[in-house]
C-alpha positions in Angstrom: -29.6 163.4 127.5 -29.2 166.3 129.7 -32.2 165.6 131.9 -31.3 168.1 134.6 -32.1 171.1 132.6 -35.4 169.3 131.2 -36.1 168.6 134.2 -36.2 172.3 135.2 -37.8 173.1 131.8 -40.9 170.9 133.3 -40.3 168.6 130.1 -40.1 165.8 132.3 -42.3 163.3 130.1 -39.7 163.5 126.8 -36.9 162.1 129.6 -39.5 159.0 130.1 -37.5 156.5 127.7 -34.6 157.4 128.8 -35.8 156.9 132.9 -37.6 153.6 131.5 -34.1 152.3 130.2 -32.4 152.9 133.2 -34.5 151.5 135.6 -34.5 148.1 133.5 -30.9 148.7 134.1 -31.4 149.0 137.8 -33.6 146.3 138.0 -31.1 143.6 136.4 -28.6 145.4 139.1 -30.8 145.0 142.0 -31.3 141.6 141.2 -27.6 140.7 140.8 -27.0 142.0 143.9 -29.8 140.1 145.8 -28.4 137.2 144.4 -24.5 138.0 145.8 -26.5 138.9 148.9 -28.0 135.2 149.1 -24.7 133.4 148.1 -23.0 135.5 150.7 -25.4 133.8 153.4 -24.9 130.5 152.2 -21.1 130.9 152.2 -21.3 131.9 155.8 -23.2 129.4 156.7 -21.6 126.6 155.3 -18.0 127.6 154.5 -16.9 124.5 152.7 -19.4 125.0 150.0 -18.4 126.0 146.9 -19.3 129.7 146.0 -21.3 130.5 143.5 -19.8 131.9 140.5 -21.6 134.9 139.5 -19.1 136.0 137.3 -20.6 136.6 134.0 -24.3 137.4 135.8 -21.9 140.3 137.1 -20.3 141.3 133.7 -23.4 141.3 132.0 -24.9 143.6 134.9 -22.5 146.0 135.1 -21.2 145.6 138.2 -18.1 144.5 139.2 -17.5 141.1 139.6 -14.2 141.0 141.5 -15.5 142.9 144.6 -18.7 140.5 144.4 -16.8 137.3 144.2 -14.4 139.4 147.0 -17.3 139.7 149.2 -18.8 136.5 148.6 -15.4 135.1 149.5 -15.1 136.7 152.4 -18.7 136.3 154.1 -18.4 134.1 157.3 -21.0 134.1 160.9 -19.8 136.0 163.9 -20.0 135.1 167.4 -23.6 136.0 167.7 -24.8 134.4 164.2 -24.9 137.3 162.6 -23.7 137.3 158.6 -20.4 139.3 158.5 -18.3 140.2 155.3 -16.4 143.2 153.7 -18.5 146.1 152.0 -22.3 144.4 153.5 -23.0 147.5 154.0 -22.1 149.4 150.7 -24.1 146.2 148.8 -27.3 147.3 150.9 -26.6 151.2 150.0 -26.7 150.2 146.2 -29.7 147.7 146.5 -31.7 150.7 148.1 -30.5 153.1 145.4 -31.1 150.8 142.1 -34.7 150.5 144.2 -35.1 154.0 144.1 -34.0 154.6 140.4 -36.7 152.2 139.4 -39.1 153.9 141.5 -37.9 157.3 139.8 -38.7 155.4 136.4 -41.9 154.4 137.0 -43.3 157.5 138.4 -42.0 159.3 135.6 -44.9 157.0 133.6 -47.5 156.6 136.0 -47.5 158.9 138.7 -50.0 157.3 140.8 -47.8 153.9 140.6 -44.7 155.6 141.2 -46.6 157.0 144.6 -48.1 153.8 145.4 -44.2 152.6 145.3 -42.9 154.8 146.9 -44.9 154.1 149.8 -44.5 150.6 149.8 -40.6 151.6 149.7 -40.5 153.6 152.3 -42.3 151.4 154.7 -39.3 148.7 153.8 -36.8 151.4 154.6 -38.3 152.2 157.8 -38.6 148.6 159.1 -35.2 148.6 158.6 -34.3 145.9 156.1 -32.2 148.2 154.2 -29.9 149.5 156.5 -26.6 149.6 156.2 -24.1 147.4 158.2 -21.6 144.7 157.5 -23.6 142.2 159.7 -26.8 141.9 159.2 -28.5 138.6 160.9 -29.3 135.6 158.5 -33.6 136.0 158.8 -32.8 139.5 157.2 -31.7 138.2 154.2 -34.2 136.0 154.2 -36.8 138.8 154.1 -35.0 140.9 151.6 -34.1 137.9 149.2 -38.0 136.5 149.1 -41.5 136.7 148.3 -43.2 135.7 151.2 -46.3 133.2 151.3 -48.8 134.6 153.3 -48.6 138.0 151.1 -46.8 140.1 153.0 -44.9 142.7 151.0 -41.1 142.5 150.8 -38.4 144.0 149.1 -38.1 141.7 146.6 -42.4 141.6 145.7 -41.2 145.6 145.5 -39.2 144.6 142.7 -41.2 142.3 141.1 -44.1 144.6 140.9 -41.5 147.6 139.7 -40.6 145.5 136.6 -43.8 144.6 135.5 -44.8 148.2 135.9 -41.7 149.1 134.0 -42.2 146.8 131.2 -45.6 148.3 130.8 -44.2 151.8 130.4 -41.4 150.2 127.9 -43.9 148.9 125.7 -45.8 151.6 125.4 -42.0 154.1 124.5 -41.7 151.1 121.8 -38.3 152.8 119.8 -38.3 153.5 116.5 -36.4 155.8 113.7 -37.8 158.6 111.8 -35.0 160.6 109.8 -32.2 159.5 112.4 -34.4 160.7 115.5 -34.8 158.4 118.1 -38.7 158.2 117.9 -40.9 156.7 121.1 -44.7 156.4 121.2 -45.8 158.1 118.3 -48.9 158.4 116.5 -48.9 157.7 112.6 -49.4 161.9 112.2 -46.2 162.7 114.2 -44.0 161.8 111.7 -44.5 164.3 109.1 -43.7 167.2 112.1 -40.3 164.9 113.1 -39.7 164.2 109.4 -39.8 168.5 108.8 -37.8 168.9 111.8 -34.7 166.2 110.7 -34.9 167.5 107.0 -33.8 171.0 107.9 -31.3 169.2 110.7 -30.0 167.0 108.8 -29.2 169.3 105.5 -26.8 171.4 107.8 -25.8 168.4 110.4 -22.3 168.0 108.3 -21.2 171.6 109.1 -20.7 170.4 112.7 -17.8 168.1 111.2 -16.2 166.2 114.4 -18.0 167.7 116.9 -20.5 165.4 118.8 -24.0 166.9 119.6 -27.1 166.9 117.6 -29.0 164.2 118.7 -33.2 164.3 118.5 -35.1 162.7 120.6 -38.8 162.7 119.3 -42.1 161.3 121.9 -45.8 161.9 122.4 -46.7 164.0 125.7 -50.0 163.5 126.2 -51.3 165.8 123.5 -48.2 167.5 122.4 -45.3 166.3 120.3 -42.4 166.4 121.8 -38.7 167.2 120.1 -35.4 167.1 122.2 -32.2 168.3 120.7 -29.1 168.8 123.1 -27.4 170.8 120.9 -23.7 170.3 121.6 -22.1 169.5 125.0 -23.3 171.8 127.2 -25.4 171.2 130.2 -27.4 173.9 130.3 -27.6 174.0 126.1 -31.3 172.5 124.8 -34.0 173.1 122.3 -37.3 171.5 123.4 -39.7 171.7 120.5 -43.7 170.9 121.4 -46.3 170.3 118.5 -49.6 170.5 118.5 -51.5 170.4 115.8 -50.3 173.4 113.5 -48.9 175.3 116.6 -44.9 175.0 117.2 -43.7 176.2 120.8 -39.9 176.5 121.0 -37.8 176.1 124.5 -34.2 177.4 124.2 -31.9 177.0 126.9 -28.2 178.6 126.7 -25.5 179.9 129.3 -24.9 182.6 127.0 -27.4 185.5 126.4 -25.6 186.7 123.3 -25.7 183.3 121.8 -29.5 183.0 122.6 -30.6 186.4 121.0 -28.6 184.7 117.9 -30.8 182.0 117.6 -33.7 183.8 117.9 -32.6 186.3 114.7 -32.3 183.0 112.7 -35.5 182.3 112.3 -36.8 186.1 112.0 -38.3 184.6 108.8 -41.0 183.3 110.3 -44.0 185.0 112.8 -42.9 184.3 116.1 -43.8 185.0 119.0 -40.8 185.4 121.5 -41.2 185.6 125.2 -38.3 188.2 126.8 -34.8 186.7 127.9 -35.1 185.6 131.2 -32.3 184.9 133.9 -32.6 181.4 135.3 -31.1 179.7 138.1 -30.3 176.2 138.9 -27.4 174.7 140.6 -24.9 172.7 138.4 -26.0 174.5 135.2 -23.4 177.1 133.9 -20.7 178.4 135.5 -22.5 180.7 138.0 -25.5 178.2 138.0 -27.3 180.9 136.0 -28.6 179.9 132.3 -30.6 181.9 130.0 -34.3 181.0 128.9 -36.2 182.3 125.5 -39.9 180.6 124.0 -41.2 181.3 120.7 -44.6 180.6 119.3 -45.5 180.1 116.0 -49.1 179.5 115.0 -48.9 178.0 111.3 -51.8 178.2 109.0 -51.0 174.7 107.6 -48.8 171.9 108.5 -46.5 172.5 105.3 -46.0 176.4 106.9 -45.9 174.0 110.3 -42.8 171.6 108.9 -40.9 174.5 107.4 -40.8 176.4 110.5 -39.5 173.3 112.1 -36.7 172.3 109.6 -35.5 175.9 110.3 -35.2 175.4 113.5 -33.3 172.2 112.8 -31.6 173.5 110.5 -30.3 176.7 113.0 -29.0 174.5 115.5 -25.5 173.1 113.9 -24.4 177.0 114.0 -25.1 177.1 117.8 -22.2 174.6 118.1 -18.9 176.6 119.1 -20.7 179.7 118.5 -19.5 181.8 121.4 -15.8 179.9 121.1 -15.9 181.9 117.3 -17.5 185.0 118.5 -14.3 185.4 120.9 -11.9 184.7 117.7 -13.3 187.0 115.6 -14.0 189.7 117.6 -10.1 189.5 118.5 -10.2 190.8 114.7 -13.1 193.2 114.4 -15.4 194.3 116.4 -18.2 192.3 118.5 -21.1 193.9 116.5 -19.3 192.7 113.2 -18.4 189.4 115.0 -22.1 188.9 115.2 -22.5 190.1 112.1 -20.1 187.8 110.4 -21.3 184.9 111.9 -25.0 185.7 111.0 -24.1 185.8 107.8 -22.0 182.4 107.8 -25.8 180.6 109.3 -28.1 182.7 106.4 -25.8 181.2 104.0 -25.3 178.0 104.8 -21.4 178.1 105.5 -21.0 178.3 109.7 -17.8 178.6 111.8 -17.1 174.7 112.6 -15.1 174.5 109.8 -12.7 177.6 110.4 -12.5 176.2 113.9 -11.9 173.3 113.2 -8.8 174.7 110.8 -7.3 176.7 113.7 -9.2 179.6 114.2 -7.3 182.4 115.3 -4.2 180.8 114.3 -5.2 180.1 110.9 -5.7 184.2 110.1 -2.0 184.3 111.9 -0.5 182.0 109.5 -1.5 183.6 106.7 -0.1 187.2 108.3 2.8 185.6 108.7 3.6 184.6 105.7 1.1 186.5 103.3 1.2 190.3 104.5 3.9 190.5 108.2 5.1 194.0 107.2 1.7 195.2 106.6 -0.2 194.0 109.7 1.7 193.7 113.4 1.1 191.3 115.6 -1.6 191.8 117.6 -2.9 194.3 115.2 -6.5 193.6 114.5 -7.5 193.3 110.7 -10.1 196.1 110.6 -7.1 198.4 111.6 -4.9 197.0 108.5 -7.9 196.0 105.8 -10.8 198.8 107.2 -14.2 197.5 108.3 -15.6 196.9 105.6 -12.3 194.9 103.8 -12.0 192.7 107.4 -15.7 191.9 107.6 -15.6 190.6 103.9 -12.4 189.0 104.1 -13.3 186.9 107.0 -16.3 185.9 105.4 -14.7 184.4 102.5 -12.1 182.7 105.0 -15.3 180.9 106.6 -16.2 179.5 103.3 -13.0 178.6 102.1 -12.7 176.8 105.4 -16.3 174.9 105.1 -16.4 174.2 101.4 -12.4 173.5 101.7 -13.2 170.4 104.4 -15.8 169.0 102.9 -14.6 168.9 99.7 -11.2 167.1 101.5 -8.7 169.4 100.0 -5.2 169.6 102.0 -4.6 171.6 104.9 -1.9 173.5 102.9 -4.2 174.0 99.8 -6.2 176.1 102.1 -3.6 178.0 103.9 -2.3 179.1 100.8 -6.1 180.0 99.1 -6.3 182.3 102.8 -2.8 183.9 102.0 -3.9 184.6 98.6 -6.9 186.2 99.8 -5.5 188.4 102.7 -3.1 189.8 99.8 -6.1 190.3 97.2 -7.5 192.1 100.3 -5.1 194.1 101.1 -4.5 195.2 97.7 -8.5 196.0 97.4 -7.0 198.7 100.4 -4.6 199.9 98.1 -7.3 200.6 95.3 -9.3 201.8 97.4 -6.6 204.3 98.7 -5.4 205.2 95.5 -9.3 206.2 94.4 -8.9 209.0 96.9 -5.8 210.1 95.2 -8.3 210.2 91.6 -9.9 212.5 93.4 -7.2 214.8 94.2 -5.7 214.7 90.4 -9.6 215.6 89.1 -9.1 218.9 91.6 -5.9 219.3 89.7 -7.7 218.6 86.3 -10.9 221.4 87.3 -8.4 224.4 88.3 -6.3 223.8 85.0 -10.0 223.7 83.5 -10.8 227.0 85.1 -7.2 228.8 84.3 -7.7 227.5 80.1 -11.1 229.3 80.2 -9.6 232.2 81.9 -7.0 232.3 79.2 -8.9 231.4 76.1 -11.2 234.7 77.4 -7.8 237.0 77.5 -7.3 235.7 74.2 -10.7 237.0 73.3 -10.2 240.7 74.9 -12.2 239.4 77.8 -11.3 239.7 81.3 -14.6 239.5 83.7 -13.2 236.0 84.4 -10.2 237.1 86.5 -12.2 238.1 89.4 -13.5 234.8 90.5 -10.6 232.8 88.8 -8.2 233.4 92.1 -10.8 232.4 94.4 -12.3 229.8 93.4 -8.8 228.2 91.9 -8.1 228.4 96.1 -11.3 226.5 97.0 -10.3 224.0 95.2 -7.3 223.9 96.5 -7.9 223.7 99.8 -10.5 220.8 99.0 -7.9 218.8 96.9 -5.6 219.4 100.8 -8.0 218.0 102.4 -8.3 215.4 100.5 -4.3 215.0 100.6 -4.5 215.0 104.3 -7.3 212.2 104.5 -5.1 210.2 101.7 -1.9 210.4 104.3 -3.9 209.5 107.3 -5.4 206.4 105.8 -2.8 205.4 104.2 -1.1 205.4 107.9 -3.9 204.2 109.7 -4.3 200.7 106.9 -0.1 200.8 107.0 -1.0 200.5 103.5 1.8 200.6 100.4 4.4 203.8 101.0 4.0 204.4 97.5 0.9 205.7 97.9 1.4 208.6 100.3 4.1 209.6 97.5 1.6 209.7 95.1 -0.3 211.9 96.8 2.0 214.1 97.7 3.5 215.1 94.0 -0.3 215.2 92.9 -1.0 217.9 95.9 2.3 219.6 94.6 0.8 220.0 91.1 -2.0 221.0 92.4 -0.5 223.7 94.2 1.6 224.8 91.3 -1.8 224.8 89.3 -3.3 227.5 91.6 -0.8 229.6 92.3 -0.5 229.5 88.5 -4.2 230.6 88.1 -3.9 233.1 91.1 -1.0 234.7 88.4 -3.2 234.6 85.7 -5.9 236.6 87.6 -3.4 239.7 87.6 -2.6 239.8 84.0 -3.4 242.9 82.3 -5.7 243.5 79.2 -3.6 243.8 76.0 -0.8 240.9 77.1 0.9 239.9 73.6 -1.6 237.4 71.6 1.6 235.0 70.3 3.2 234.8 74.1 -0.8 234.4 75.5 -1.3 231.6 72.7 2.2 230.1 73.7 0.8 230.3 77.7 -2.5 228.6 76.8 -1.0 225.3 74.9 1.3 225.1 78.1 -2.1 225.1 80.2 -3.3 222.8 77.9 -0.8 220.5 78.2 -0.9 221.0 82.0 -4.6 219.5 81.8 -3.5 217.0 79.6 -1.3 215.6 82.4 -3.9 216.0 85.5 -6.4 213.6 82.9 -3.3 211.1 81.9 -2.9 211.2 86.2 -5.9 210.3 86.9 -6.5 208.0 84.4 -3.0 205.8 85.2 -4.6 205.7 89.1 -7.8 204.5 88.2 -5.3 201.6 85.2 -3.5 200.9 88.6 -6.3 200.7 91.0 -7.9 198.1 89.0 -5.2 196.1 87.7 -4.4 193.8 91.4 -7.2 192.4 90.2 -5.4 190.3 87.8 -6.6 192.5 84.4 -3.4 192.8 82.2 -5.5 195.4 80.4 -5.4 197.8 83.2 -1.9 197.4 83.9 -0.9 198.3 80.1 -3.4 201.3 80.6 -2.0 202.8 83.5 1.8 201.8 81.9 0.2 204.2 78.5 -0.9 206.9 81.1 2.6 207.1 82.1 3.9 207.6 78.7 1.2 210.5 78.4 2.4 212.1 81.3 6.4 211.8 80.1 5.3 213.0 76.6 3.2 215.7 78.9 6.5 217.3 80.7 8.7 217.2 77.5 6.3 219.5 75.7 5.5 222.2 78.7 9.8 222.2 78.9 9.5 223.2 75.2 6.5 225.8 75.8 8.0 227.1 78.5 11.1 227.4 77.2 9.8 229.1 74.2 7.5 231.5 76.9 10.6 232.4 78.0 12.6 233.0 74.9 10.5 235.5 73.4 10.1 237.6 76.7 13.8 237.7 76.8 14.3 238.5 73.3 11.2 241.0 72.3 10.1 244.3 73.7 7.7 243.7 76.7 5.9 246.1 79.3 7.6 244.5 82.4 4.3 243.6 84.4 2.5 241.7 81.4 6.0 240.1 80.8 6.9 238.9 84.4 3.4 237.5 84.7 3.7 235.5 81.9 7.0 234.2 82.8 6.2 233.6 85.8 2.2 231.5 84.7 4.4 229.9 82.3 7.2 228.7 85.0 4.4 227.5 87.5 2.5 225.4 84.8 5.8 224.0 83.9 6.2 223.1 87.8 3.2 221.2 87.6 4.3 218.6 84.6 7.2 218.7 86.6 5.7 216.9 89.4 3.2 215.0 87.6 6.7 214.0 85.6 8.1 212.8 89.1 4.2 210.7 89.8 4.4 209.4 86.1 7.9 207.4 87.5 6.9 206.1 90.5 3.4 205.3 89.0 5.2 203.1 86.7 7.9 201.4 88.9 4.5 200.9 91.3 2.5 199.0 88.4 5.7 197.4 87.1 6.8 196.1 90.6 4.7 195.9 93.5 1.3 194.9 91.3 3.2 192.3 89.4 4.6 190.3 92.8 
């Protein structure tokens, strides 16, 4: 137990078993050694007896036996009578200092005992009996090794009187198990309180996987209940849980502030009442000595609400373990907010970070780069920078529970190495999609200025020609948006080091765009009267024009959704491409016949240069959509069947 930082938590009483045990411990020491002191005196008084073989008293006291048989050995009178022998003096050290532990026990119990001892202790120290020396003179021993007759207090009626008074306080911390806590002096209407808090603990206690900590400690301070959990191996790491009646008052200890403001969200379920972070110091605790302290009330209306607030608190503690070790690997991937944020989300739902740890960590999110994506993410690079936030953050997420529900499930190392791979790919092609929605966007621009152009010409068709006023300009907005848009596809696509294929996309759709409003910037300049069968010609070519912006934007969405694994998509975005193919052939042969009859008929030479020059654009435009329908197809035929 770490009873230096309950210690300063004034939670002295829940270290009182724990004090009890040793002091028994010091008292079968003491005793021992009183015993090695007598035979050490006997030895040197009558060197040809044989020695007392304390061998196995030694052994079973935990002390060791070949420097007490050593000094035994060795023990012989001096000139002046005095008892002489190799390490007196260190024997005398340790008898005063298991003394004192037992003392230390006992007060812990009873402090008006442990003063009364203390006293009596220190009067034996001051006469002297205890000090150290490698001669000390025969009636010393005497005094030390025996009760005297005539009352007269000793060192070893000190003892005596410690025992019984420790024996006392070890009946009364009888042991016992509730749930797998270690359970001393409780009354029969603890145990439901203990009981809630090991449920919650003990649901999530396999999520730790190797890693030692956890233990509860469970005792009755005077009118409080008392819970103890050291967490994981940290000095300065506790949770100290007091109940009293329905109320639950929660002690957190931690060296890391970050860490501690996490626990405290995890149980944001529940009305508490926290206290502010506070600074502590205390020497030995944390690197800089400093560790960080929170409380939280909670005043429950019954002890049901009582027992669930306290299995989520045992329940909370398993993610504690590591906690800042994770935090440090994943933020070496996204940010520290969305560290945090990841790791919240692996507590809430019951999956943690032991098991990704406990898999490699860092190394494990290398491995798969390595092998799953190493042209698409550099070394060093950090994943938000290849997947985008959002991407990382749900990719490392599913790596945590592929980790736990891997490991506890026993599957092979290399069953989930290869189940990570697949998923950084699935990711990264989620970025692809994602990128390739933006280029959607810049065909439907396409599709709404060959929109506006076929109402503009359907209205010449009609004799009328209000619409060419507006048709330039806002053919232009557009424009510029669906650049825009271009520019934002070519810097993502950059920025994510995403597949080259889709910067080329989005350029040949930005090229028939472009063709598309200088077309419609033509059309705003033809005159009234332009001949009906060359103006009919014109507006099939335009209609074949938006025939191919749709079939465009149609194959992207096909592709976009077919990494998913849909052979449906794939075969849709494989017919959009036919569409578009079919789509250039015909605008070749409307343009061609545009072209023919201007060449071969009688035309006033501005209407006819206008609509040579409409036609030749929208031709342009199936030209390049031509030029996207091929690399579309080598795209979903290639790279999404890999």
């Amino acid at each position: 137990m770490k009873s230096r930082i309950i210690e300063e938590l004034g939670e002295g009483g829940i270290l009182l078993p724990a004090l009890v045990g040793e002091g028994l411990a010091a008292n079968d020491r003491i005793k021992l050694r009183l015993s090695v002191l007598q035979a050490a005196a006997a030895r040197a008084e009558q060197p040809g007896r044989v020695a007392v073989d304390l061998e196995a008293e030694c052994r079973a006291a935990g002390v060791p036996a070949a420097a007490m048989t050593a000094l035994i050995n060795g023990a012989h009178l001096n000139a002046a009578g005095g008892i002489e022998a190799a390490n007196l003096g260190a024997l005398l050290a340790d008898i005063a200092g298991d003394a004192d532990t037992m003392i230390h026990a006992v007060a812990a119990g009873d402090a008006a005992a442990g003063a009364a001892m203390t006293k009596r202790f220190e009067a034996i120290v001051a006469a002297g009996a205890l000090a150290p020396a490698d001669t000390i003179p025969p009636a010393r021993v005497a005094a030390l090794t025996t009760v005297a007759s005539d009352g007269a207090d000793s060192l070893h009626r000190l003892v005596m009187d410690l025992h019984k008074a420790l024996n006392r306080l070890a009946a009364a911390c009888a042991e016992e198990t509730v749930a797998g806590a270690h359970a001393f002096g409780l009354r029969p209407d603890d145990h439901g309180a203990v009981q809630g808090f090991m449920r919650g603990l003990n649901e999530t206690r396999p999520l730790k996987f190797d890693h030692p900590g956890l233990d509860t400690m469970a005792t009755r301070a005077g009118e409080r209940l008392v819970i103890q959990n050291d967490i994981g191996t940290t000095d300065a790491h506790v949770v100290v849980i007091a109940v009293e009646d329905n109320t639950v008052t929660v002690t957190y200890t931690d060296v890391h502030r970050a860490r501690a403001r996490f626990f405290v969200s995890l149980l944001d379920g529940f009305a508490m009442t926290w206290s502010g972070l506070d600074r502590h110091a205390a020497q030995g605790l944390g690197d800089d000595g400093t560790f960080y302290l929170v409380t939280g009330r909670f005043d429950a209306e019954t002890a049901t609400d009582r027992d669930r607030c306290l299995a989520a608190l045992g329940a909370a503690l398993v993610f504690l373990i590591d906690w800042n070790k994770a935090r440090k690997v994943l933020r070496n991937l996204v940010s520290k907010s969305d560290a945090v944020q990841i790791l919240t989300w692996a507590a809430r739902h019951r999956v943690g970070h032991r098991g990704f740890l406990e898999l490699g960590g860092e190394a494990l999110i290398s491995a798969a780069v390595r092998n799953a994506a190493p042209t698409r993410i550099g070394f060093g690079e950090r994943l938000e920078q290849a997947l985008g936030r959002d991407a990382a953050i749900d990719f490392l997420k599913t790596v945590l529970r592929i980790s736990t529900e891997s490991l506890v499930a026993g599957r092979s190392a290399r069953l989930i190495h290869d189940q990570i791979e697949a998923e950084l790919i699935r990711h990264l092609e989620r970025v692809d999609s994602t990128l390739l929605a933006i280029v959607v966007r810049q065909a439907g621009l396409g599709r709404d200025i060959a929109g506006l152009l076929a109402h503009h010409l359907a209205a010449l068709q009609a004799g009328n020609v209000t619409s060419a006023a507006n048709l330039a300009a806002r053919a232009a907005q557009i424009e510029q948006k669906a650049d825009r848009i271009a520019v934002e596809a070519r810097a993502e696509t950059s920025r994510l080091n995403a597949h080259g294929v889709i910067a080329q996309l989005a350029d040949l759709v930005e090229q028939a765009t472009d063709e598309l409003e200088q077309a419609a910037f033509i059309a705003s300049l033809l005159p009234a009267g332009a001949n009906a069968e060359v103006l009919a010609e014109v507006a099939a070519l335009c209609g074949v024009a938006m025939t191919a912006t749709e079939a465009a934007a149609s194959g992207l969405v096909a592709a976009a959704d077919s990494p998913e694994g849909h052979r449906i998509d794939a075969d849709d975005a494989l017919a959009q491409v036919t569409r578009l193919i079919d789509a250039e052939h015909e605008a070749d042969r409307l343009e061609r016949e545009v072209t023919r009859r201007i060449l071969t008929d009688s035309f006033e030479v501005a209407a006819a240069l206008g609509l040579l020059e409409l036609a030749r654009a929208l031709e342009r435009a199936t030209d390049r959509l031509a030029g996207f329908a091929h690399l579309l197809r080598h795209h979903v035929i290639t790279d999404l069947s890999t």
